[in-house]
C-alpha positions in Angstrom: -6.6 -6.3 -11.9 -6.4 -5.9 -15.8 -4.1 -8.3 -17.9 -4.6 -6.9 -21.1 -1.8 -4.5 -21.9 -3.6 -2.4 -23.9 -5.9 -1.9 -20.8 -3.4 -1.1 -18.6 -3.1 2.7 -17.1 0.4 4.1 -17.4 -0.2 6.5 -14.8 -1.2 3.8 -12.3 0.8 1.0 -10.5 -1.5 -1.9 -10.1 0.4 -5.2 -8.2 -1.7 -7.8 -7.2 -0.4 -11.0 -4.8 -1.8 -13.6 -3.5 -1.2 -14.6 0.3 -1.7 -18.0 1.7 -2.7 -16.0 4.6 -7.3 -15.6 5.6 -7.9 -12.1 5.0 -8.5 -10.7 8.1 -4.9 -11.4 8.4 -4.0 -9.8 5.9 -6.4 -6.6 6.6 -4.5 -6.5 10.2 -0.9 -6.0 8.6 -2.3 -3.2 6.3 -4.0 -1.4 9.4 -1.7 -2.4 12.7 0.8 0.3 12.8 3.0 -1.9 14.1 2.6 -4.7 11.5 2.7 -1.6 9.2 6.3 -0.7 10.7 7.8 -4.1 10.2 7.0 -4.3 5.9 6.5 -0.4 5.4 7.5 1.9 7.4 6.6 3.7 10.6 3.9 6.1 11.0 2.6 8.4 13.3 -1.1 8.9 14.2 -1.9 6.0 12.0 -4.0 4.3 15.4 -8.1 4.9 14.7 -8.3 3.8 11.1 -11.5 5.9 10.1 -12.6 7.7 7.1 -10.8 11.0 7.9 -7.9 10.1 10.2 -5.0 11.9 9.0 -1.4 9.9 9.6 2.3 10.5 8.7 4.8 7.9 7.5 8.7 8.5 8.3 10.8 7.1 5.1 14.0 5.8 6.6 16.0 8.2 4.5 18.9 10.5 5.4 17.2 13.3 5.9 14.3 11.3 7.0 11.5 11.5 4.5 7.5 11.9 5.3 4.8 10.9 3.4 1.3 12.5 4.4 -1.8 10.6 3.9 -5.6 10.8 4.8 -8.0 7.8 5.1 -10.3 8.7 2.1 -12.3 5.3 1.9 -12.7 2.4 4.2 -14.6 -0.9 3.7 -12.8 -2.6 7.4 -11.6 -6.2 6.2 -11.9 -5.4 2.3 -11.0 -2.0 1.5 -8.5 1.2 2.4 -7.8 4.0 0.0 -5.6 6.5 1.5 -4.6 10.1 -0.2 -0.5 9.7 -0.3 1.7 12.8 -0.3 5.7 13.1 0.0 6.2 16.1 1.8 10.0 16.2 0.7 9.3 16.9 -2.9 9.6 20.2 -4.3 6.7 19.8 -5.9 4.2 17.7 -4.1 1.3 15.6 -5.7 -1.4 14.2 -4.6 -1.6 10.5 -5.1 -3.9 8.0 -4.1 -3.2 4.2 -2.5 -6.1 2.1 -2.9 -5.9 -1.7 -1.3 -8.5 -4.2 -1.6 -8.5 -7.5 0.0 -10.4 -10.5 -1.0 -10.7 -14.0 0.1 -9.3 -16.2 -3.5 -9.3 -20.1 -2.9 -7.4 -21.2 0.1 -5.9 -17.7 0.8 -6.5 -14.0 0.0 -5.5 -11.6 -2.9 -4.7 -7.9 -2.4 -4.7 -5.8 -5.1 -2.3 -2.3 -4.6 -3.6 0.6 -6.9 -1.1 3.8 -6.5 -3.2 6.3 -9.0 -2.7 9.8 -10.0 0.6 10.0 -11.5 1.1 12.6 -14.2 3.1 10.5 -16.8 3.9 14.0 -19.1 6.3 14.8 -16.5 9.3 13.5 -16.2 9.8 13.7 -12.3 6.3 12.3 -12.1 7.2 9.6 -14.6 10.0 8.7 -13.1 8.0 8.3 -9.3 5.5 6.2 -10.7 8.4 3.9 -12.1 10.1 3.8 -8.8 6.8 3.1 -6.7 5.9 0.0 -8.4 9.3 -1.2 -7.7 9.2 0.2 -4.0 5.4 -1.8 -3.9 6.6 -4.6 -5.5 9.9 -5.3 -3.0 7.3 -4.1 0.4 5.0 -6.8 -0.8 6.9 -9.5 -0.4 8.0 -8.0 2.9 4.6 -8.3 3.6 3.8 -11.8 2.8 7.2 -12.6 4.8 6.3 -10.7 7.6 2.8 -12.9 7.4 4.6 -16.2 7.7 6.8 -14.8 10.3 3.9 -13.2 12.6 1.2 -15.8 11.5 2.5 -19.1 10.8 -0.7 -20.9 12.3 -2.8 -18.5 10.6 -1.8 -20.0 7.2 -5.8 -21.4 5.3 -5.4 -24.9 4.5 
């Protein structure tokens, strides 16, 4: 993850936390769909985690949302990039979700890159503004959900 401002890609969100939690830990909340449920959402068809399993998420919306995604990259334990589209916009794009998870000290870091926004439109401007919000809040969910599920799990 950059720190330098100036190196910083406006049409990225880039969020990076740290978990006191051993990675593989942390790999199984981003690839259990039901971990996934409990700090994301639910999905459907989100079971074989492979390079080319496609999946739906249901955003608890009213009407209920659904966000399309295809498993573009996977390193199991370090790496998941994931092709991200929200069905319910008029115009859909074509984002991508890249998480990489790496043992730091006495814990793990996962760094969230949400790529492909086009910042020179509005609408698209304004999505990219509200995701890093969205993955900011569902982050901490996640390391909640990690000291709720896997207490004992905790590195020393």
């Amino acid at each position: 993850m950059t720190t330098d401002p100036k190196e910083l890609d406006p049409a990225s969100v880039e969020v990076g936390i740290f978990y006191s939690h051993a990675p593989q830990q942390v790999w199984q909340a981003l690839t259990d769909p039901g971990l996934v449920e409990k700090w994301l959402m639910p999905s459907t068809g989100m079971l074989n985690a492979a390079v080319g399993t496609h999946f739906i998420f249901t955003v608890p919306t009213e009407p209920p949302g659904e966000i399309a995604c295809e498993v573009l990259k996977l390193r199991p334990g370090q790496r998941l990039t994931l092709s991200w589209v929200d069905l319910r916009a008029a115009r859909p794009a074509r984002w991508l979700v890249d998480w990489t998870v790496d043992r730091q000290g006495g814990g793990t870091r996962l760094l969230l890159r949400h790529s492909g926004f086009d910042i020179r439109d509005p609408r698209q401007k304004m999505a990219r503004n509200g995701m890093e919000r969205m993955w900011r809040r569902v982050l901490t969910q996640l390391g909640e959900l990690l000291d709720r599920e896997q207490p004992d799990k905790r590195l020393p």
